[in-house]
C-alpha positions in Angstrom: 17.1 -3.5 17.2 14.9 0.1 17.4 16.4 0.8 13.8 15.5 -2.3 12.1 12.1 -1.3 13.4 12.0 2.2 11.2 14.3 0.7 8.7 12.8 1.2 4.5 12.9 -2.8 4.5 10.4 -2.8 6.8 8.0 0.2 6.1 8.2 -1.5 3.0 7.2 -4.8 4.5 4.3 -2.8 6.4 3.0 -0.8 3.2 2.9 -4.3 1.5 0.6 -5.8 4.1 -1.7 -2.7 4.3 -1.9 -2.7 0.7 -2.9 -6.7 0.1 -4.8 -5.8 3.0 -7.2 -3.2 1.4 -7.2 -5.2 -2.1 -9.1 -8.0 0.1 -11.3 -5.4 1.8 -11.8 -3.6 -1.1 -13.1 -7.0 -2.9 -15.6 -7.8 -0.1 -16.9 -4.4 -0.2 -17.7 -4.7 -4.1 -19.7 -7.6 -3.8 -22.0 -6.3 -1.2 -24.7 -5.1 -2.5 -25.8 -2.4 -1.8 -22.1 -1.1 -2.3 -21.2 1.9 -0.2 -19.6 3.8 -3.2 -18.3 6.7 -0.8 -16.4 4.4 1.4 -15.1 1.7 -1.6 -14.0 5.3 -3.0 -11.8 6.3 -0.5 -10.3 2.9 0.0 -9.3 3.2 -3.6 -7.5 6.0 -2.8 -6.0 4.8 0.1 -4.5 1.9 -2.0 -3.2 4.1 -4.4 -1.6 6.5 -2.2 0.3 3.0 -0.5 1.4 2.1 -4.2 2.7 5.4 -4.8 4.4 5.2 -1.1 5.7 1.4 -2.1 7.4 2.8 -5.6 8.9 5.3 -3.5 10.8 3.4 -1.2 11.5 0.4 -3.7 13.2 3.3 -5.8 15.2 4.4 -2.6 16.3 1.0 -1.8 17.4 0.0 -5.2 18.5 3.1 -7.6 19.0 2.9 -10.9 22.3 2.7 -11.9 23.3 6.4 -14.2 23.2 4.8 -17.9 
């Protein structure tokens, strides 16, 4: 059971979460006005860094097959 906790399926699971997560904070924060630019900044980069994470493990679990 402990390994299906660390498995890639599930940090995968997990990055997915965090990432739809921050897309919805990231939208409430850009409507506020007046928008904290600094903070909806580093959120941006926080989703990006989970996408690049995401592609990462999705290429791990499922390798392209040599042409």
């Amino acid at each position: 059971m402990t390994s299906n906790l660390h498995s890639p399926e599930r940090q995968l699971i997990e990055l997915r979460i965090e990432h739809a997560d921050l897309d919805a904070w990231i939208d409430r924060l850009a409507d506020e006005s007046p928008v904290d630019q600094l903070m909806l900044q580093r959120l941006k980069k926080r989703r990006l860094a989970l996408r690049d994470a995401m592609a990462r493990l999705e290429a791990a679990l499922d390798p392209k097959e040599p042409a």
